[in-house]
N, C-alpha and C positions, 0 to 999 in steps of 0.2 A: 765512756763505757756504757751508760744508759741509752745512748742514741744507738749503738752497734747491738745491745743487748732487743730494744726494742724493735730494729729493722728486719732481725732474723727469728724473733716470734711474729713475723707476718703485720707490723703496723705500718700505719697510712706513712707512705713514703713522702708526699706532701708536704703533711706536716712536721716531720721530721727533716726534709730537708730546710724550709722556714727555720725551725730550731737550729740545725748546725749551720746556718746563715747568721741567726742572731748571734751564737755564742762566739763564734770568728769574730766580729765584729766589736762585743764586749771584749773579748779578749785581747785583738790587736790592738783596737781602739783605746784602750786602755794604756797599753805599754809603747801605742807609738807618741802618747801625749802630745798632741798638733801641738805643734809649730806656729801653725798660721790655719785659721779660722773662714769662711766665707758663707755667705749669704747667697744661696743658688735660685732660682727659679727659672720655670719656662714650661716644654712643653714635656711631658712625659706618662702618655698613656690618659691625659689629661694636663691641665693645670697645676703645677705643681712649685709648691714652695717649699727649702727649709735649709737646714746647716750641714757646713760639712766641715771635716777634719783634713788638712793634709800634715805630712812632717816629709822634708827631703832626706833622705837617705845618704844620698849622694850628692853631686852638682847635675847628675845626669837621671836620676830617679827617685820615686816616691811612694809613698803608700796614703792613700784617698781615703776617706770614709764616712756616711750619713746619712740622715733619716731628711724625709722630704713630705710634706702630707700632699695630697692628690684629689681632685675631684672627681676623679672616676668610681666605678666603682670595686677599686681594690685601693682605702682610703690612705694608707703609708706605700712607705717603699723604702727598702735599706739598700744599702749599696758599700762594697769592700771593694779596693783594688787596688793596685799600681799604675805607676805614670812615669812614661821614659819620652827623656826628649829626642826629638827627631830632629827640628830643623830650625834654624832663624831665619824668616823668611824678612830681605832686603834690610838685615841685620837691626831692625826694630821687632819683631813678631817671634816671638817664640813659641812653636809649633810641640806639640807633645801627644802622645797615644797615651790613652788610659783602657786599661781591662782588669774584667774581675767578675765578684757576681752582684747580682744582684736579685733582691727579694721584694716583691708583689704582695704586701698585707690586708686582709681584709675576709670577706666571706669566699673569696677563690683565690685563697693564698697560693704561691707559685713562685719557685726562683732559676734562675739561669745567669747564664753569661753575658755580660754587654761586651761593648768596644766602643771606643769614644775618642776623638780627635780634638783635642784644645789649643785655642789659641788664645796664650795672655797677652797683654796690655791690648787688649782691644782698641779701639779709635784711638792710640795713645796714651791711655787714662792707666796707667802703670799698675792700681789693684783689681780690674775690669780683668773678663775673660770669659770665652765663648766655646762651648761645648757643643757639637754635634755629633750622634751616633746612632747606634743601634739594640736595643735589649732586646735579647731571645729569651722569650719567657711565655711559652706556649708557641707562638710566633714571634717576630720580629716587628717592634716596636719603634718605631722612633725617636729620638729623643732630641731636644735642640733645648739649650738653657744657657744663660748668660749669671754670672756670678761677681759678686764684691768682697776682695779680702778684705776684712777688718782688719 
């Protein structure tokens, strides 16, 4: 209600979108209590490392979530989403779409939607997996990260 109340007396949309990015993320992140944990890094807008949450939902879907810090200069990044499996590719490679949004923190905070294409067990290594995609967030960024469930 404070976020609705604030957008129609005329405040920075901005920032207010950042806030109902964070609070989505406190909120779900909280009640989806991962499951299973992972250690992300790679390229995103910069160098970027840090953790993330999943829990399956299903055997066919998920809900993602985490903070990553960034060398650029927008120093975090949050990120909410879903993950649906598409395909097993040569029945070793499990292929899955992820989308959702994602939030750009710093002195030109910013958020939008990504999409993102993962593949787990990477070279074989069963808690290994490769993510590459896109975040819209001003423009379209790209993203490529490789990750280790704990």
């Amino acid at each position: 209600m404070i976020f609705i109340h604030y957008i129609l007396k005329g405040g920075n949309m901005r920032k207010t979108t950042i806030s109902v990015v964070a609070f989505i993320i406190l909120l779900l992140g909280s009640s989806c209590l991962a499951s299973q944990y992972a250690i992300i890094g790679g390229i995103r807008n910069g160098v970027a490392l840090g953790i993330m949450g999943e829990n399956n939902l299903s055997q066919s879907a998920g809900l993602r979530f985490g903070f990553e810090a960034d060398t650029s200069n927008t120093p975090g990044i949050v990120f909410i989403g879903g993950k649906w499996f598409l395909s097993d590719i040569s029945n070793r490679f499990p292929m899955f779409l992820s989308g959702g949004l994602v939030g750009y923190l710093g002195n030109n905070s910013d958020a939008g939607p990504y999409i993102s294409v993962i593949f787990e067990r990477f070279l074989d290594v069963t808690p290994l997996f490769l993510e590459f995609g896109i975040d819209v967030v001003r423009s379209g960024r790209l993203q490529f990260q490789a990750g280790y469930y704990l």
